[in-house]
N, C-alpha and C positions, 0 to 999 in steps of 0.2 A: 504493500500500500504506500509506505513514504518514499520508495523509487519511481514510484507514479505520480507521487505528489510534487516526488524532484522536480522531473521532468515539467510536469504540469505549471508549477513555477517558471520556470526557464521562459516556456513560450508564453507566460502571459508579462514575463518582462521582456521578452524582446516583441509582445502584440503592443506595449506601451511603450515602448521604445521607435516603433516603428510612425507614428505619428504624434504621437503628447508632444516633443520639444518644438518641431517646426509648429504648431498650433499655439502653441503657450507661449513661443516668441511673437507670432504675428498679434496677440492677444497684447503681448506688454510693447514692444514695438509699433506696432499699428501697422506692420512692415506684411500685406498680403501678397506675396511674390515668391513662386518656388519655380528651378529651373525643370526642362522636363526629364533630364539623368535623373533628379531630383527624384521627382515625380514615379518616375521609374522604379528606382529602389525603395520609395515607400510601398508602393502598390507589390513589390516582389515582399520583403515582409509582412506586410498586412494581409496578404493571402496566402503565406507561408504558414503564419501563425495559426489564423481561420482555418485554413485546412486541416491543423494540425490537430484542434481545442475540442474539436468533433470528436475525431477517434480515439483520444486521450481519457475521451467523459465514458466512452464506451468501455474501454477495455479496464477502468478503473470499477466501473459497474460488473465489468464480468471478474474481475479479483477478488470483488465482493459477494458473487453468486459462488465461487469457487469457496470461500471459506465459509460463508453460511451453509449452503446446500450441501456441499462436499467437503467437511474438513478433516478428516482420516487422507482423503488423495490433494490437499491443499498444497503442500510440500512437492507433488509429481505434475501437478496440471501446472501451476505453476510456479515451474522451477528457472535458475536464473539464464536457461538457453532460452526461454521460452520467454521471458521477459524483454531479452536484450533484441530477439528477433521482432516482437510486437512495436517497442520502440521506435527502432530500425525502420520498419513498416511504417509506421506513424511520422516519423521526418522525411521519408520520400515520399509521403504522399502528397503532403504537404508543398515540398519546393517543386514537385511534379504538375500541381494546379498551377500554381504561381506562375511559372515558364510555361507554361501553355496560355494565361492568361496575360501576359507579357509578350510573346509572341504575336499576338492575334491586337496588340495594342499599336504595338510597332508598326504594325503597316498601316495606320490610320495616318491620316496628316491631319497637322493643328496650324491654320493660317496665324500666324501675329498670335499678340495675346489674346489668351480667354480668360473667364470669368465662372468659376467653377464653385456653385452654389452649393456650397459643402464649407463644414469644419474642417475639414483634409479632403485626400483625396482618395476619395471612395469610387470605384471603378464605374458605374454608372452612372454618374456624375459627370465623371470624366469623359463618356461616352457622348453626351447630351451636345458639347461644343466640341467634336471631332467633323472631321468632314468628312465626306460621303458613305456610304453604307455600313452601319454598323450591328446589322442585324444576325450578322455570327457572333460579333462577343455578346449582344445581351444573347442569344441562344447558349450561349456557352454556358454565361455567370447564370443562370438560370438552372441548368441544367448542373452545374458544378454546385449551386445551391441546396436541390434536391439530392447531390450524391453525397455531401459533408452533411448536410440537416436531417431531410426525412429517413433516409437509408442507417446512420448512427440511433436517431432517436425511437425507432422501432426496434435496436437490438437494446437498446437502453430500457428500453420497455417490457420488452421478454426475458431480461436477467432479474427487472425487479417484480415481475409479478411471480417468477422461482422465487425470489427472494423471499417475498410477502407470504406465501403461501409455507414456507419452509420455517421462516418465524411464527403464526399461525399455528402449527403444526409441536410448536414447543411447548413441553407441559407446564416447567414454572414461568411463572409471571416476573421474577429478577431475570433470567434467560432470555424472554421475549424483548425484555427491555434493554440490554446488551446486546440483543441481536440487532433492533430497533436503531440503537443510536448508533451504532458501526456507520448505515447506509443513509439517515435519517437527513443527514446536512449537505450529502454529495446529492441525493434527491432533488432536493429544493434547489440545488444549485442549478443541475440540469435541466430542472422545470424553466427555473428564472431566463436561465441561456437561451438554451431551443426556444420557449415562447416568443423572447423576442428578436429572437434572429431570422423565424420565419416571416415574422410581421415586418420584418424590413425587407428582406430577400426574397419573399415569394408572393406578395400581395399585392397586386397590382398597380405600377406607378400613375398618379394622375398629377396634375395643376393642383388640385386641393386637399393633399398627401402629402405633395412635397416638402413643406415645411415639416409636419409632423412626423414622417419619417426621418429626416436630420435630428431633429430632436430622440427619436427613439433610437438611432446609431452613436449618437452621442451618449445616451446613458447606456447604451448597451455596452459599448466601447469602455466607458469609464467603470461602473460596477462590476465590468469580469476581471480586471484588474485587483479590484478592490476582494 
């Protein structure tokens, strides 16, 4: 569990890392100006991270199904090959969106400056003042949406209803409640995420959305951190 938690630290200081300082200079500065390498390397971290915070919550959920449901083979299911390969798995998959996602930006052209109606720069945003067709990357961020959100938060879903069901299934009531608090806080974590990462990602952008989704990436943004 605290090799997961390492890790799970790591990416959510390099997911703060990857936009908090140029934001919180242009915020004490008044200085709204980032080059587009710039821009580039934020958007390579901030979906490095994102890709990454998914399957982090998953495979922290299924550690958790291993020691409740299974704790006689907790020690063999997950042992440290098995751990180091999941990680492994979880940081390519991660710089694997990102560079596809980078890819597909690069060939777009940006006349002169633009004016990018965001706190940072969030990849659809960034899509909005690109010239001409940009109907692969939203297919993409869409689609790369549904494969880090809905596809994560359904296995996240099937470890804790074993879970639930396995706690349930305890005779004493001090048992249920150490079983209870083990998963009790990483729960409501993944609730708090997934709820509002799909309401930004997957709900349909309009004219009188837009402001309230910036607002909802921004706390989303700031309280995974926190």
């Amino acid at each position: 569990m605290y090799f997961f938690l390492s890790h799970l630290a790591i990416i959510d200081i390099c997911y703060a890392s990857s936009s908090s300082p140029n934001m919180l200079e242009n915020l004490v500065k008044h200085k709204k100006t980032i080059s587009f390498v710039s821009c580039a390397m934020q958007i390579v971290l901030f979906v490095t991270c994102a890709g990454e915070e998914c399957p982090i919550l998953v495979v922290m959920a299924y550690d958790g199904f291993a020691a409740i449901c299974h704790p006689p083979q907790y020690t063999v299911i997950m042992n440290w090959t098995v751990c180091m390969l999941l990680v492994i798995a979880i940081w390519a998959c991660g710089f694997s969106l990102a560079l596809v996602h980078v890819i597909l930006s690069l060939r777009l052209t940006f006349s002169g400056p633009q004016e990018v109606n965001h706190f940072f720069w969030e990849i659809l945003s960034v899509l909005k003042v690109a010239c001409g067709d940009t109907w692969i990357n939203e297919v993409f961020v869409f689609a790369g949406a549904v494969f880090i959100l809905v596809g994560p938060l359904s296995l996240v879903l099937i470890c804790y209803v074993h879970i639930l069901w396995a706690i349930l299934k305890i005779q004493t009531k001090e048992g249920r409640r150490k079983a209870f608090s083990t998963c009790s806080s990483h729960f409501c974590v993944v609730g708090f995420y997934f709820g509002i990462a799909m309401m930004v990602d997957l709900v349909p952008d309009n004219s009188q959305r837009e402001e309230q989704q910036k607002i909802l990436t921004l706390f989303h943004h700031s309280s995974t951190h926190c």
